[in-house]
C-alpha positions in Angstrom: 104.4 15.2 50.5 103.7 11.7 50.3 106.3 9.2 49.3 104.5 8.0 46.4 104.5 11.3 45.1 107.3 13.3 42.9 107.1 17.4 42.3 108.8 18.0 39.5 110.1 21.7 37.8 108.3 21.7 34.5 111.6 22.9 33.1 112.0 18.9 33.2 109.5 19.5 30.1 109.0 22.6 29.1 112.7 24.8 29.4 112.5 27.3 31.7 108.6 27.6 31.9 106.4 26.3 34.7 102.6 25.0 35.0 99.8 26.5 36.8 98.4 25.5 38.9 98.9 22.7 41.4 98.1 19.3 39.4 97.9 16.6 40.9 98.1 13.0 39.5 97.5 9.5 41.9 98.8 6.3 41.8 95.6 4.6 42.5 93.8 6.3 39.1 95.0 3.0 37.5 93.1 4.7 34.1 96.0 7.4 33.8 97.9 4.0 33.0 95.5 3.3 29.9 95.9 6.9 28.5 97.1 6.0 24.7 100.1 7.2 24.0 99.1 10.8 21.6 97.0 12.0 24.7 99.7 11.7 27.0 102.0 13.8 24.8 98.6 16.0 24.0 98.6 16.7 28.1 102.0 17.9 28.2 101.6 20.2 24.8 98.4 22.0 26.5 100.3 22.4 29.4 103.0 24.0 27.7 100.6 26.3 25.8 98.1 26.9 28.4 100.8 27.7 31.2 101.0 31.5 33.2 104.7 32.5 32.4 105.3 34.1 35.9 103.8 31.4 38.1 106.5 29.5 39.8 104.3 26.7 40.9 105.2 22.9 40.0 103.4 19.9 38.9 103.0 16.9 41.4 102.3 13.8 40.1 103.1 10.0 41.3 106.0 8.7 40.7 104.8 5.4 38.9 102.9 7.5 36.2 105.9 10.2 36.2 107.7 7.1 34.8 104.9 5.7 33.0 104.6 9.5 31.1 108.2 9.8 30.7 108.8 6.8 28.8 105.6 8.2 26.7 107.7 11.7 25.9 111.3 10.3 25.1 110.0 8.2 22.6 110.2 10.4 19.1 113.6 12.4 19.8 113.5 15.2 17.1 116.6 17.1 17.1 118.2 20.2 16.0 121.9 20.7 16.8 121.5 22.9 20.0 119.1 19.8 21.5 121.6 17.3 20.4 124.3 19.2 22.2 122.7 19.5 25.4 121.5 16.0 25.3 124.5 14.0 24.8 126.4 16.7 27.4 124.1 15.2 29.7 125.8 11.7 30.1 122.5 10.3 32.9 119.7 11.6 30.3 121.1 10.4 27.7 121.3 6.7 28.8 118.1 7.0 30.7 116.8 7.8 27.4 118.2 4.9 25.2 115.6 1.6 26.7 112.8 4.1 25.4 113.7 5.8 22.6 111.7 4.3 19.0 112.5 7.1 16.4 115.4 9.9 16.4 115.1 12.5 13.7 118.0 14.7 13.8 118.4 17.4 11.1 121.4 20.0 11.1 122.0 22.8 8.9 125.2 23.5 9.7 126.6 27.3 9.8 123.2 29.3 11.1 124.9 30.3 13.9 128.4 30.7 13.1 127.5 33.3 10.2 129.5 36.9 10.8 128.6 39.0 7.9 130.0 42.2 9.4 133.3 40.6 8.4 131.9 39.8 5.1 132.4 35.9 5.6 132.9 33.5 7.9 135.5 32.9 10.9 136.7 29.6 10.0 138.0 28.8 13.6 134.3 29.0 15.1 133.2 26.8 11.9 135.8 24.0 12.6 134.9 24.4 16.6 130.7 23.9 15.9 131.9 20.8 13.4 134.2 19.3 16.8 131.3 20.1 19.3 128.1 18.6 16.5 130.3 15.5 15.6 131.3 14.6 19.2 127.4 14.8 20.0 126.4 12.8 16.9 129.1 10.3 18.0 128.3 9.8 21.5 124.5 9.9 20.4 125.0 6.8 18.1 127.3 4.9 20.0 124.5 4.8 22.9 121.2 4.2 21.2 123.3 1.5 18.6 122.1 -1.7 20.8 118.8 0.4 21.9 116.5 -2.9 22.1 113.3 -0.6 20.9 114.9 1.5 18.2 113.5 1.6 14.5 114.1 4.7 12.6 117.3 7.0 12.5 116.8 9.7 10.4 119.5 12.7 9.9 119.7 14.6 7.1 123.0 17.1 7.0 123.5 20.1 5.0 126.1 22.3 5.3 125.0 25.5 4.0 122.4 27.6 5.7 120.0 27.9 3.4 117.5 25.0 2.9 117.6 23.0 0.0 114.6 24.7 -1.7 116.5 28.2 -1.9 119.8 26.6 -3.0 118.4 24.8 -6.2 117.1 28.6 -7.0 120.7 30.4 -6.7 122.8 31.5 -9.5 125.2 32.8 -7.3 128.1 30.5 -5.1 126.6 30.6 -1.7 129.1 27.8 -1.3 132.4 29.8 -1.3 133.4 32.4 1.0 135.6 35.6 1.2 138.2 35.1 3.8 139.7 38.9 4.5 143.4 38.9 4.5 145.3 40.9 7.0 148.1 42.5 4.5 146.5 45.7 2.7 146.5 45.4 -0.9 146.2 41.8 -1.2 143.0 40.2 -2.8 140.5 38.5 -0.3 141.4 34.6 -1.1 137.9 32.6 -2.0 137.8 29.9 0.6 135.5 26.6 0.3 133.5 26.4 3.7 135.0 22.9 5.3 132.7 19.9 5.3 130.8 18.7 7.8 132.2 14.9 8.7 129.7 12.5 10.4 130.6 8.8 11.5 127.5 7.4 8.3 128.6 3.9 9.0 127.7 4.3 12.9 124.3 5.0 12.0 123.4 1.6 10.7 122.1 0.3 14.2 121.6 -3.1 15.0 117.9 -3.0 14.6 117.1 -0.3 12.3 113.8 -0.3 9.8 114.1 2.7 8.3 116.8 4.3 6.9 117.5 7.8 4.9 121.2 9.1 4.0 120.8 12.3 2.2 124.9 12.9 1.6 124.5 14.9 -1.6 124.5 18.5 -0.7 128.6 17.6 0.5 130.1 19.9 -2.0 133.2 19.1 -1.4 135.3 16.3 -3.4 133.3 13.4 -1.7 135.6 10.8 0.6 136.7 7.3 -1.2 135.3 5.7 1.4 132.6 2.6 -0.1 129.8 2.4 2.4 127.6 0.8 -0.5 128.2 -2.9 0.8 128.1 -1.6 4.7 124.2 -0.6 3.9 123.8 -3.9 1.5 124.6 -5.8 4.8 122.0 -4.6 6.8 119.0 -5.3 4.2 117.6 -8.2 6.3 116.4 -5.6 8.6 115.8 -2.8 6.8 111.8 -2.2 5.5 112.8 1.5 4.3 116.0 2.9 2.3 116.0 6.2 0.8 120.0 7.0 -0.2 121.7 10.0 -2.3 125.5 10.3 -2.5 128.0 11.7 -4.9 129.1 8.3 -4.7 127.1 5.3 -5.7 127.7 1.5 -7.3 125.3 -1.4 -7.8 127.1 -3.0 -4.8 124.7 -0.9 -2.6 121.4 -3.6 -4.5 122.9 -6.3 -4.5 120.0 -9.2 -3.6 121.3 -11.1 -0.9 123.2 -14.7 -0.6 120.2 -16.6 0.6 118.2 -16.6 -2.0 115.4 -18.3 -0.2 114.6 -15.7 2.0 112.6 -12.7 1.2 113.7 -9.2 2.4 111.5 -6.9 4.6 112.2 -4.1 2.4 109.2 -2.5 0.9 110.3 0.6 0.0 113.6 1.9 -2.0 114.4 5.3 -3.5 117.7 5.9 -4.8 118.2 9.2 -6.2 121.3 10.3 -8.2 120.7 13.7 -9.2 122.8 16.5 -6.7 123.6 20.0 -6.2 125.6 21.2 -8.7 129.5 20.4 -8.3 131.5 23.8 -9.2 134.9 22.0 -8.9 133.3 20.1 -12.8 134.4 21.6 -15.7 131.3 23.8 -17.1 130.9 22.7 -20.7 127.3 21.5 -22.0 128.5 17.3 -20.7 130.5 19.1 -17.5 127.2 20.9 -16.6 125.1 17.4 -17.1 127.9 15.5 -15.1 128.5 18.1 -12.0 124.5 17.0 -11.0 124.8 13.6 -10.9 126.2 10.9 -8.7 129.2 9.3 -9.9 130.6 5.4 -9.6 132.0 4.5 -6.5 136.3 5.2 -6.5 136.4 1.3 -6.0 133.7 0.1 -8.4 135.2 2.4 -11.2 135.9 -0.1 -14.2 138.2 0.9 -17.3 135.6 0.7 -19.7 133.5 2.9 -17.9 136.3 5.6 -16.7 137.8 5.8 -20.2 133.9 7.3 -21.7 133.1 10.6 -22.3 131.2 12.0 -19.2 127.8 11.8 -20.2 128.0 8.5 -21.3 129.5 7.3 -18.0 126.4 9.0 -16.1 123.9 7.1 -18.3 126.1 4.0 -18.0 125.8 4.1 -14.0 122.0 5.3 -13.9 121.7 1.8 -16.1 123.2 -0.4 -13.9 121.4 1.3 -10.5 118.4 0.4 -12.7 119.0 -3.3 -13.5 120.1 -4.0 -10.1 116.8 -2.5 -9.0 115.1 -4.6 -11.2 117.1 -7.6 -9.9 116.6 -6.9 -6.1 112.3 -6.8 -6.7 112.0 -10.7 -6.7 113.8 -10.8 -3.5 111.5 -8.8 -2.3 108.7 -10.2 0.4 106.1 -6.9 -0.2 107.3 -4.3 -2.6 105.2 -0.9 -2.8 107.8 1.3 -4.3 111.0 1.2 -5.9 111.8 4.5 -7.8 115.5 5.7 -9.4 115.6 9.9 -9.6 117.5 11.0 -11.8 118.4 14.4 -14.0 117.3 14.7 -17.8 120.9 13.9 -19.4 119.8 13.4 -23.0 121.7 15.1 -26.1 121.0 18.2 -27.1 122.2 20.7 -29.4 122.3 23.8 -26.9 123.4 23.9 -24.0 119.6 25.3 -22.0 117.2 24.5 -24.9 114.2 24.5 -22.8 115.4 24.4 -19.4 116.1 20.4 -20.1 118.7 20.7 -17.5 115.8 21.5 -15.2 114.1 18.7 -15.3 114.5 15.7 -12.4 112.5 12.6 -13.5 111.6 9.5 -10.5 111.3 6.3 -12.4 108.9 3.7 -11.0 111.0 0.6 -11.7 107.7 -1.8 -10.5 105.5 -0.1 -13.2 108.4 1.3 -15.7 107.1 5.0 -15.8 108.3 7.7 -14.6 106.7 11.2 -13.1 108.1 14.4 -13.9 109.6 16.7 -10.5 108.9 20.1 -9.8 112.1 21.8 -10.3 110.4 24.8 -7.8 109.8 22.5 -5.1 112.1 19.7 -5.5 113.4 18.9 -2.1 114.7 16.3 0.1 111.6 13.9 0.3 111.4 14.0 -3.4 107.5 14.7 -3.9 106.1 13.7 -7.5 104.1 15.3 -9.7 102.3 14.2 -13.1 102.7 10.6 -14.4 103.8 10.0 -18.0 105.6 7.4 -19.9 109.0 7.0 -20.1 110.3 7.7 -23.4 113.5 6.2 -23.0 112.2 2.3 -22.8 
């Protein structure tokens, strides 16, 4: 073989599979160098799909375009939590990886493997070893693409149940409690609240990150007092994309910045306070309205605001989110959206009249109307439907 030339297992690639037949790719082809980017990743894809299962046979290619491809392939890193695993395990791939790396998507949901319904719940020592072995990955993940110099979107979105978020907005039922058989006969089986899942959020505002997406509000537990709302302020210079739920939200997270002469990159900004309903909230027509929406931060908290009824603290915060909205546009170099989602909180007389409950609104603070969401298919990216006028302005 010459020296210029590298065989490689396609397991490199493709797992455990290999690629049939013999191929063979020169150095002095310098057009295998122009190849745009989607081909390159289209090459590898058909020969993945296109490959005989039993053949044992490698690929051979030259090491300068081996390289060249490579670089090509590590680029989008999408994720799920046994890839994340096995990636950061591997301490040389991992920081061969980071010079190359643009995009990471990394999207867990939690307990799909830890489930053991012949006990009729879950073993709570494998749940707390899977949250040890996916936070140690996350963590040494962030701490070695944080100074990547090409980086521009992190993306992970957490859930801990494992049912997507479509199928929980459907459930009457508490999937979000489990049975925990005791070992003494005759007691009662003692209802359990699955632990949360707890990620290092302010490591994952990277030096040079454009896009960002913290999706926090499926946590049902008590959320954390932690106040990351400045921490994300901070890094607005950079920023061109922020899309943010938490249980826990103040206007510090808008705040325009000090420099009033310079513009911000950000273009687009959704902040959406509507979440998963909270089962530690009183029920009660105002506890049902409160337990799906964010609440003030524990440190922005005023008296006047703590010492209303609930319903009128919700529509006191979604107020304020909105005027500091409206406050950041002018400090704005190219805004294309700026929406606030939110949950129909106005009186009523019954508790369901209509379904009002139901219905999630995403107000267009650029334009000041708002569209109406599918309850059905509300999910994570927050997709729209019809356009109507707000009725409240």
């Amino acid at each position: 073989m010459d020296d210029d030339m590298v065989q490689i297992s396609a397991q490199e690639f493709f797992r455990s599979k290999n690629v049939s037949p013999f191929i063979m790719f020169r150095p002095k082809c310098r057009h295998l160098f122009e190849l745009p980017h989607e081909l390159i990743i289209e090459i590898f894809t058909y020969m993945y799909m296109y490959q005989e299962p039993r053949n044992k046979k490698n690929v051979m290619i030259s090491k300068q375009w081996y390289q060249f491809a490579w670089s090509v392939l590590v680029r989008d890193l999408v994720l799920n939590p046994n890839q994340l695993v096995r990636l950061t395990n591997n301490h040389h791939a991992l920081h061969k990886v980071q010079p190359h790396v643009v995009t990471v998507n990394v999207t867990i949901w939690g307990y799909e493997h830890v489930a053991l319904h012949s006990l009729g719940g879950w073993m709570l020592d494998l749940v707390y070893r899977y949250h040890i072995k996916v936070n140690e990955a996350v963590d040494r993940l962030i701490n070695t693409l944080r100074h990547s110099p090409r980086l521009r979107s992190f993306w992970m979105r957490v859930n801990q149940s494992w049912l997507d978020p479509i199928t929980l907005q459907g459930l009457v039922e508490s999937p979000f409690y489990c049975e925990i058989p005791v070992a003494s006969e005759g007691e009662l089986p003692v209802a359990m609240s699955k632990p949360p899942l707890v990620f290092p959020v302010d490591k994952v505002l990277l030096t040079n990150i454009t896009e960002l997406a913290l999706d926090t509000g499926f946590d049902y537990c008590k959320s954390s007092p932690r106040h990351i709302c400045c921490l994300i302020n901070s890094h607005f210079q950079s920023l061109k994309t922020l899309r943010y739920r938490s249980r826990n939200i103040c206007p510090d997270l808008l705040k325009p910045p000090a420099d009033n002469g310079r513009q911000l990159k950000l273009g687009q900004i959704i902040i959406n306070l509507d979440v998963p309903e909270d089962r530690d909230v009183e029920r009660g027509h105002q506890g049902y309205q409160q337990s799906h929406h964010a609440q003030a931060c524990f440190y922005y908290q005023r008296p006047a605001i703590r010492a209303q009824r609930p319903l009128d603290g919700i529509l006191t915060l979604r107020s304020e989110i909105k005027r500091a909205l409206k406050k950041l546009i002018p400090h704005m170099r190219d805004p294309e959206m700026v929406r606030l989602i939110y949950r129909n909180h106005e009186p009523t007389t019954t508790l369901f009249p209509g379904n009002n409950h139901r219905r999630v609104f995403a107000l267009d603070v650029l334009t000041n109307k708002r569209i109406m969401l599918s309850w059905e298919r509300y999910d994570w990216a927050w997709t729209a439907g019809e356009w109507e006028q707000d009725p409240t302005e």
